[in-house]
Every structure is written in structure tokens, then in C-alpha cells.
C-alpha positions in Angstrom: -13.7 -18.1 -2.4 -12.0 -20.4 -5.1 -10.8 -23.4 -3.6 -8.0 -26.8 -5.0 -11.8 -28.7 -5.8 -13.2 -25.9 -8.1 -10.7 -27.1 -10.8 -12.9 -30.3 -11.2 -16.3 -30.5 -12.7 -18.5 -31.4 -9.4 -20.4 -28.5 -8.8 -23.8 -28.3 -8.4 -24.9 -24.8 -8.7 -23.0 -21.8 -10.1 -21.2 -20.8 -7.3 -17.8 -22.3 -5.6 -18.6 -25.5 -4.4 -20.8 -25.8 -1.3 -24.4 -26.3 -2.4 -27.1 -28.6 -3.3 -27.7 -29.4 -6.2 -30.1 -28.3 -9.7 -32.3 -30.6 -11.6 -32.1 -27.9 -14.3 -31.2 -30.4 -17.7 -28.8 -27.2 -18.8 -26.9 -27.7 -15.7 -23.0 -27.8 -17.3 -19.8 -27.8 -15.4 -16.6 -27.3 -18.1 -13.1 -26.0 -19.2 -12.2 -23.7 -22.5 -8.3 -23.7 -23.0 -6.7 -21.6 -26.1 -3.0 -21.4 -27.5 -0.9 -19.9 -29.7 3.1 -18.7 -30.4 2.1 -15.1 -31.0 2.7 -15.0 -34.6 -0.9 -15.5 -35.8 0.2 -18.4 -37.6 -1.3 -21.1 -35.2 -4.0 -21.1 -32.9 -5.3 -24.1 -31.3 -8.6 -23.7 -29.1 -9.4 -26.9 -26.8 -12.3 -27.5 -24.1 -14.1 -30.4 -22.2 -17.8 -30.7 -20.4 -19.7 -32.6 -18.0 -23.4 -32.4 -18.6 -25.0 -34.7 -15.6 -28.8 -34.2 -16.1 -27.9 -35.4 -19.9 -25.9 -38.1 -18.8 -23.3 -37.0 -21.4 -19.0 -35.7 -21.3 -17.6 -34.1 -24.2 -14.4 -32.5 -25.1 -13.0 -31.1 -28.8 -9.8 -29.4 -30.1 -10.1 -27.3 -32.9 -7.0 -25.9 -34.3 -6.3 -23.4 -37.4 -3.6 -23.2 -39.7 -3.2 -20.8 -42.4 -6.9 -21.0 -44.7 -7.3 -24.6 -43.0 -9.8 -25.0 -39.4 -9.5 -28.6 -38.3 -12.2 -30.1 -35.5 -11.4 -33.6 -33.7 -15.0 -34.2 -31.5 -15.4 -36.5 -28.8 -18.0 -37.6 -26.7 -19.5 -40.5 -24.3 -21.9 -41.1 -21.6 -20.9 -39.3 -18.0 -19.3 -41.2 -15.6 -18.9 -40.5 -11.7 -15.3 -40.3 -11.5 -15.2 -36.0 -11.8 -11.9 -36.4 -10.3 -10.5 -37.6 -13.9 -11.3 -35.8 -16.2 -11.6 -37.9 -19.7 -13.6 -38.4 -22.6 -12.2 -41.6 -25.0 -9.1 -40.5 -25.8 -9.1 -36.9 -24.6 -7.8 -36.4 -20.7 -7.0 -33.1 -18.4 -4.7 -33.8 -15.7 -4.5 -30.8 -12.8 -1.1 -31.2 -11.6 -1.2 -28.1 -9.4 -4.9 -26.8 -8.6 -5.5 -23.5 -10.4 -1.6 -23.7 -11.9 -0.7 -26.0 -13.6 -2.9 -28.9 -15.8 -1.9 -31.1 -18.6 -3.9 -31.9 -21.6 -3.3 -34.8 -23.5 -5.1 -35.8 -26.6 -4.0 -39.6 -27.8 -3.8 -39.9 -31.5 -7.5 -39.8 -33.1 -7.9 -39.5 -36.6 -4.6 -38.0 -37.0 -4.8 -35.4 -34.6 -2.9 -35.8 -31.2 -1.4 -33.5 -28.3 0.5 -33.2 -25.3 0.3 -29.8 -23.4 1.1 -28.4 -20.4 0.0 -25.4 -18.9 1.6 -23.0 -16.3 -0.2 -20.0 -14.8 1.9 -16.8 -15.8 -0.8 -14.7 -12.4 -3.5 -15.8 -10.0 -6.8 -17.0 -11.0 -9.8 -14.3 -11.1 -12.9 -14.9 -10.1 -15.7 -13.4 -12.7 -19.2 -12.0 -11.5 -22.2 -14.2 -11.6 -23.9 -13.8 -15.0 -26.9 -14.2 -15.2 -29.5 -13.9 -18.3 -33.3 -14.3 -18.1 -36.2 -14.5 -21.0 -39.3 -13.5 -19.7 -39.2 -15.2 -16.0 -37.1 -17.9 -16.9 -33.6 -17.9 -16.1 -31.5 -19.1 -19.7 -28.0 -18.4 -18.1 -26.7 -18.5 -14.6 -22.8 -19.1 -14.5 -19.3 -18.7 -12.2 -16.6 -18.5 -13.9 -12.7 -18.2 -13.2 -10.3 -17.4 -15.8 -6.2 -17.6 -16.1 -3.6 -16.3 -17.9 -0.7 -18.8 -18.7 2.2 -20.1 -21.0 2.3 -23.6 -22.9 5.3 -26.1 -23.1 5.2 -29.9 -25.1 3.7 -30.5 -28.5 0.7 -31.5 -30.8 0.7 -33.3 -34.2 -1.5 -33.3 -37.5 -0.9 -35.9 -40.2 1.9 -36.8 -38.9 3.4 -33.2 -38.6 4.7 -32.4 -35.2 4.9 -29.1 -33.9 6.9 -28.1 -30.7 5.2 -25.9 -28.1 8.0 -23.7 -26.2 6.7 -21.9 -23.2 9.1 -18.9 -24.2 6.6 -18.0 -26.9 3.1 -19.9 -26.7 0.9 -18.3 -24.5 -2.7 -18.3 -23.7 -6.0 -18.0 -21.4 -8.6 -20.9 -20.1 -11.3 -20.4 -17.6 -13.5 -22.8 -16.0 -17.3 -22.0 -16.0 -20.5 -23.9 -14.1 -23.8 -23.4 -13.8 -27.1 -23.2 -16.4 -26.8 -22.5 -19.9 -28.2 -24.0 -23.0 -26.8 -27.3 -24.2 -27.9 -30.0 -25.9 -30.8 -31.2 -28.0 -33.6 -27.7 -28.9 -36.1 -27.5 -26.0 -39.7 -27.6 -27.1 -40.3 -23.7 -27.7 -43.3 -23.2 -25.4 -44.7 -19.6 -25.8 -42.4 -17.3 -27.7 -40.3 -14.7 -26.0 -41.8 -11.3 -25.6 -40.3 -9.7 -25.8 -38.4 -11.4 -28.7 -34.4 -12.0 -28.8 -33.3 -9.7 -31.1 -29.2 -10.2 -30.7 -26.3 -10.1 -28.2 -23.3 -8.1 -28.3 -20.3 -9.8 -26.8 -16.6 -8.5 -26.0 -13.7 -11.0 -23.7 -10.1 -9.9 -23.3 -8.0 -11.9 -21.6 -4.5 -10.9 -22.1 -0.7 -11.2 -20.5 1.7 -7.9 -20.2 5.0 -8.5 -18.5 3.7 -7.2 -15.0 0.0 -7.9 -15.2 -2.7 -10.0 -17.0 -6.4 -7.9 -17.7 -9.9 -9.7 -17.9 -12.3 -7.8 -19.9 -15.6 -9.5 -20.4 -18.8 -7.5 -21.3 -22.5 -8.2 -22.4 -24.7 -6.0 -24.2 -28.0 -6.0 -25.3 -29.5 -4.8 -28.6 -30.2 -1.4 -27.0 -26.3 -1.2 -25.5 -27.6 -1.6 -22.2 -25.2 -4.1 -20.2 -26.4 -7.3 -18.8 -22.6 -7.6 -17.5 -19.6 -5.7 -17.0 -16.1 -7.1 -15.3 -12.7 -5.6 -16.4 -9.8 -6.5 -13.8 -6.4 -6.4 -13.5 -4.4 -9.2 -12.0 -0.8 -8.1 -10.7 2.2 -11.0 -10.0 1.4 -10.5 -6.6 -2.2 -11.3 -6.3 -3.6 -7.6 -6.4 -6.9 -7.3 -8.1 -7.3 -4.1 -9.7 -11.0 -3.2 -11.3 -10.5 -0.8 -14.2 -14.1 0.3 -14.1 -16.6 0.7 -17.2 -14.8 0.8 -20.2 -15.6 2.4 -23.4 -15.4 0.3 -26.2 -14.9 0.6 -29.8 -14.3 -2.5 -32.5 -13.0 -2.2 -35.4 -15.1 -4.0 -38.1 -13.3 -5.0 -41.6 -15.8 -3.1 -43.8 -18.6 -4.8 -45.5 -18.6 -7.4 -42.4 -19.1 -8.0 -38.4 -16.0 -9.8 -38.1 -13.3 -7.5 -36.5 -9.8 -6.2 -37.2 -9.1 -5.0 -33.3 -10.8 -2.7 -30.8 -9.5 0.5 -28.9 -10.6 -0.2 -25.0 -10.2 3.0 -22.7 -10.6 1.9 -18.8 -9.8 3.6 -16.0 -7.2 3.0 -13.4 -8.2 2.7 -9.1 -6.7 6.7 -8.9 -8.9 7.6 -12.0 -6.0 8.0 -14.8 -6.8 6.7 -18.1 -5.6 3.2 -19.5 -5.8 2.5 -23.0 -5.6 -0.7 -25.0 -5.3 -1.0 -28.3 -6.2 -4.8 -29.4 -5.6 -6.3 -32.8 -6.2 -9.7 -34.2 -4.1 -11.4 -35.4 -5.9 -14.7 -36.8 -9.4 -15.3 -36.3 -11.2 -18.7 -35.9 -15.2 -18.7 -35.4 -15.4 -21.1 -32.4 -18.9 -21.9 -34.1 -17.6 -23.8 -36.5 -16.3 -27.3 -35.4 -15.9 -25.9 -31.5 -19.8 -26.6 -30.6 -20.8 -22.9 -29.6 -23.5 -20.9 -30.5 -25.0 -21.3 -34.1 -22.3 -24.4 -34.6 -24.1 -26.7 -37.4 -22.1 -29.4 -37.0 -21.3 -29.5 -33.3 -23.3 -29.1 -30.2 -22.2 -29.1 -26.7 -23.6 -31.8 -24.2 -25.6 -33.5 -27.4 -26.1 -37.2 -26.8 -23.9 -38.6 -29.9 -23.4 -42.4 -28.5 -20.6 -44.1 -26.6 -17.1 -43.6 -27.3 -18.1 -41.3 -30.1 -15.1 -39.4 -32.2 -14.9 -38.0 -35.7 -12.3 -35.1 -37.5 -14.0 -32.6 -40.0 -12.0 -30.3 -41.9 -12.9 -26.6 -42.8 -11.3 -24.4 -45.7 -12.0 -20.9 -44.2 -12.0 -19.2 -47.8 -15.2 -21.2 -49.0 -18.0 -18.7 -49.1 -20.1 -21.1 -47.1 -18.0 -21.3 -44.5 -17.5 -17.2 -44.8 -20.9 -16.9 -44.5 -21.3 -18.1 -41.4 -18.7 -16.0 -39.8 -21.4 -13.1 -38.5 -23.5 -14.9 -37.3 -21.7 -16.8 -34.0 -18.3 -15.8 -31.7 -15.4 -15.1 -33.1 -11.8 -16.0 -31.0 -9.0 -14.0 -32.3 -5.2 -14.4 -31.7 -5.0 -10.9 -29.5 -2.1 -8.5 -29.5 -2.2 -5.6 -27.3 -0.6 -2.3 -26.1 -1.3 -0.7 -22.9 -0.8 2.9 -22.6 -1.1 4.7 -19.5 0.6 8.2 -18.6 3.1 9.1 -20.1 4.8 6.1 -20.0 5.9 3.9 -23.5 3.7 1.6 -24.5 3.6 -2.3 -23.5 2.7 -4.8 -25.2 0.6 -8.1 -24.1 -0.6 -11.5 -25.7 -4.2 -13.4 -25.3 -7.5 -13.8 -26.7 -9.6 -11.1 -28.3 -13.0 -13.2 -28.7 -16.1 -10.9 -30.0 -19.4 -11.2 -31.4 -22.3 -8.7 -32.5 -25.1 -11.0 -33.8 -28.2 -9.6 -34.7 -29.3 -5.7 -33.4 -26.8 -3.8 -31.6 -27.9 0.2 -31.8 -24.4 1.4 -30.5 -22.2 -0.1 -33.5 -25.3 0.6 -36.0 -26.4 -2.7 -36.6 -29.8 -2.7 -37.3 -31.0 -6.3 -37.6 -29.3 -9.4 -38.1 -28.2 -8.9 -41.7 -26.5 -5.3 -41.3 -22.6 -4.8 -41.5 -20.0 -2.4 -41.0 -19.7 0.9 -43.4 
């Protein structure tokens, strides 16, 4: 059971909060926020971690504009006030445990923000996930996840843009437990056998009456290390929507996709469609600090009071390049058919990611695209 505590990074092992403690050095205990105004214009993704066997707290906004991806980084060394959540001039505030939080990000090199979030339906709990190589566990994680509206503002260069919780909507979650972070390990014996690729797929996304979690994991051979889709009515009502088939949409000559038709399955066994298209992308590995990020890595030791801004023009080839090869979050829209009923539509995050082999979408190796 989730409890008021589970909002602040104190845990120990990944699971709700009553348990001993790990001496694993990937131990990590953190938040991942996203916005946007539903017009594909905007999207500004936001997160902060506590890393106690490194002795390191870190936090970043990364927010995209049009052809411009702009990354403000902070970091410092851990301190034992979890209550507070801070890193230099970065700060959540939980107002209302698992409702409402406020982010504030004082100005730093031009970037600055003051947001509020409100939870638009309960909290859901995700399975456990864990991953292993060989014997050794590389992932073990709880997560929770929300879907919720924005209100109050952010600024760049001096430009200040209103956030009105009519329109700006988005999803967080809040995940502990073991996964990689920080400097390489030494390699020991290499995997057998060896990682080949991941194939990833999380939909969190707001309708009018209900918000749906869709998160799925799938090895090189489709096989699925995880699969969770919910449905979270006004009311509390957890509704599991059973193994859905999925099928992306790839812009052709890439990996990076265009949307993704997701048929479920209701508790009485009728059908539910969604249809999911991006509307702006932004690959959260570069300037946000996940996977394949060459400029920025979660929980790495960068000295006290550390911050810096870089800037990314997402039509440079470079910077193109790189777009296959890590997560990509997407501004989501979404329609939901079931019956014969009209369609409705929803707002949230469509984040994806086929790196290296995936057999089911005919990717043979790391370098192959779509058709």
C-alpha cells in the first residue's frame, strides 16, 4: 500500500516503505514530471534524484521549443534532510501527498519556473520490474505514476510563459529501487548471453472520465519482461485492460515514431482501442541524463553546487543521429474507442524506444530502421 511518506525519497528497497535497507551503489530513489498545453508547441520534461550510496542529489529541466531542446543540470552532494527535497536552486514542495506538489526552479542561467501540480485521478501503483544479466539483478524498481493538470509559469531569456491548468496537462511518477546510475562499473565477465536491445512502450494519458497507464518491456525476441496496462476511474476503480497488442508507427527510414494503434481489452472482454499520435518529440537522452545521454548522467558525482545550461538545435544531423539510439518522450494525443460509442480523446505522454534487435517490429540489429 502507498502511503503520505512514499512521496519523499527515503526508501530503502523497492517496495512502499517498510524495510531495511540495500548497500547496492545503484540504489536511487527519484521523481520524473512532464508538461505541456496540448498543442505540441511546448513540452517541458523535469525530474530530481537521491543517490545515497553515491553520496550525490540531482535534478534537471529540459524543455523544447520549436527546433530548440534546452537542458539546465544541477547537482550536489546528498544531504539527510529527504523531507526537502532540493538541489541548489531546484526544490519540490508536496503540498498534498500524492496530489498536489510544487516545483520551483529559481533563475539559473536564464532558465527559471514555478509550477504546480494537481492530480486530475488517484495514484497507481506499477508492478515490480525487475531485470537480471546473468545472476545479477541490473533493475529492481516500484513505481507510482499520476495523471494531473499544471497552473503558474516558467521563463527563458527573459520570456515568460503562463501555465493555465485549463490546458497544460501532464503525467509524473515516482520510482525507487536499483538501476544503473552513475560512473561505468568495471565490466567484469561479459554478459552471456550478450545485450542485444530493449523494446520499450509508456502511456500515460488523461480522458475526461479516466486516465490509462500503459507500460511494457520487451526483449529482442518480443518476449515481455513486463506488462501493466490499467485504467484509473475518478472514483478510485482500477481497471486492468489485459495484454495489449501493440503496433508503432515508425516515420520511414527511422526508429523514431509517428503514433501507435494499442488494442486492450476491457474487464467484460470488449475491445478498447487507442489510437496515439505524437505530437512533438524530445529524446530525453539528450540533456535529460537517461540512457545513452552523452552529456548528462544521472547520480554522476559533478562537485558541489554544480549547475550549467546547454543548448540543442534538434535539426543538426549530430544531434539527429542520436535520436535511435535512446527513449524518446512524445507530446501524446489519444482517442479511445470502445463499442459503438464516438470516439474520446485524451492528453499525456507517449514515451518509446526500440534500441538495438527487436524481431517483432523487424529490427534486426542495432542499425536497422523502419521500411
Amino acid at each position: 500500500m502507498l502511503g503520505p511518506m512514499d512521496e519523499f525519497p527515503v526508501h530503502q528497497l523497492p517496495q512502499p516503505i517498510a524495510s531495511p535497507g540495500s548497500s547496492d551503489r545503484n540504489f536511487y530513489d527519484r521523481s520524473y514530471f512532464n508538461a505541456h498545453d496540448r498543442t505540441g508547441d511546448v513540452f517541458l520534461i523535469s525530474g530530481i534524484g537521491y543517490y545515497p550510496n553515491l553520496g550525490v542529489k540531482d535534478a534537471f529541466v529540459l524543455l523544447r521549443r520549436g527546433d530548440e531542446q534546452t537542458a539546465v543540470h544541477l547537482s550536489d552532494a546528498i544531504d539527510g534532510d529527504r523531507l526537502n527535497q532540493n538541489v541548489v536552486n531546484y526544490r519540490v514542495e508536496v503540498d498534498e501527498p500524492l496530489h498536489r506538489l510544487r516545483i520551483v526552479l529559481e533563475e539559473t542561467e536564464g532558465v527559471a519556473a514555478d509550477l504546480t501540480w494537481t492530480g486530475l485521478f488517484p495514484v497507481v501503483q506499477e508492478q515490480r520490474h525487475v531485470l537480471r544479466a546473468g545472476n545479477r539483478v541490473t533493475l529492481d524498481a516500484q513505481r507510482f505514476a499520476q495523471l494531473g493538470s499544471w497552473s503558474g509559469h516558467f521563463a527563458i531569456d527573459g520570456q515568460e510563459v503562463a501555465v493555465d491548468p485549463q490546458t497544460w496537462i501532464g503525467s509524473r511518477d515516482r520510482s525507487w529501487g536499483i538501476r544503473p546510475i552513475g560512473e561505468p562499473e568495471p565490466a567484469g565477465r561479459p554478459a552471456d548471453p550478450p545485450f542485444e536491445g530493449m523494446w520499450w512502450l509508456y502511456v500515460p494519458m488523461a480522458f475526461d472520465d479516466f486516465s490509462i497507464v500503459l507500460i511494457i518491456q520487451e526483449e529482442p525476441t518480443g518476449f515481455r519482461s513486463l506488462n501493466d496496462c490499467t485504467r484509473i476511474w475518478k472514483d478510485g476503480r482500477i481497471e486492468q485492460l489485459g495484454w495489449p497488442r501493440i503496433r508503432i508507427h515508425y516515420r520511414s527510414g527511422t526508429r523514431i515514431p509517428t503514433g501507435a494503434t494499442i488494442d486492450a481489452t476491457a474487464n467484460d472482454g470488449s475491445p478498447v482501442r487507442f489510437e496515439v499520435e505524437s505530437k512533438l518529440p524530445v529524446p530525453i537522452h539528450v540533456g535529460g541524463g537517461y540512457g545513452g545521454d552523452s552529456d548528462w548522467v544521472h547520480g554522476l558525482w559533478k562537485g558541489e553546487k554544480f549547475t550549467e545550461r546547454l543548448t540543442y538545435d534538434m535539426t543538426d544531423p549530430a544531434i539527429v543521429g542520436r535520436a535511435g539510439f535512446g527513449v524518446i518522450d512524445h507530446v501524446g494525443r489519444g482517442l479511445c474507442t470502445e463499442g459503438d460509442a464516438p470516439p474520446v480523446e485524451g492528453w499525456g505522454l507517449f514515451e518509446h524506444g526500440a534500441l538495438g534487435r527487436h524481431d517483432p517490429s523487424g529490427f534486426a540489429d542495432w542499425l536497422t530502421v523502419a521500411d
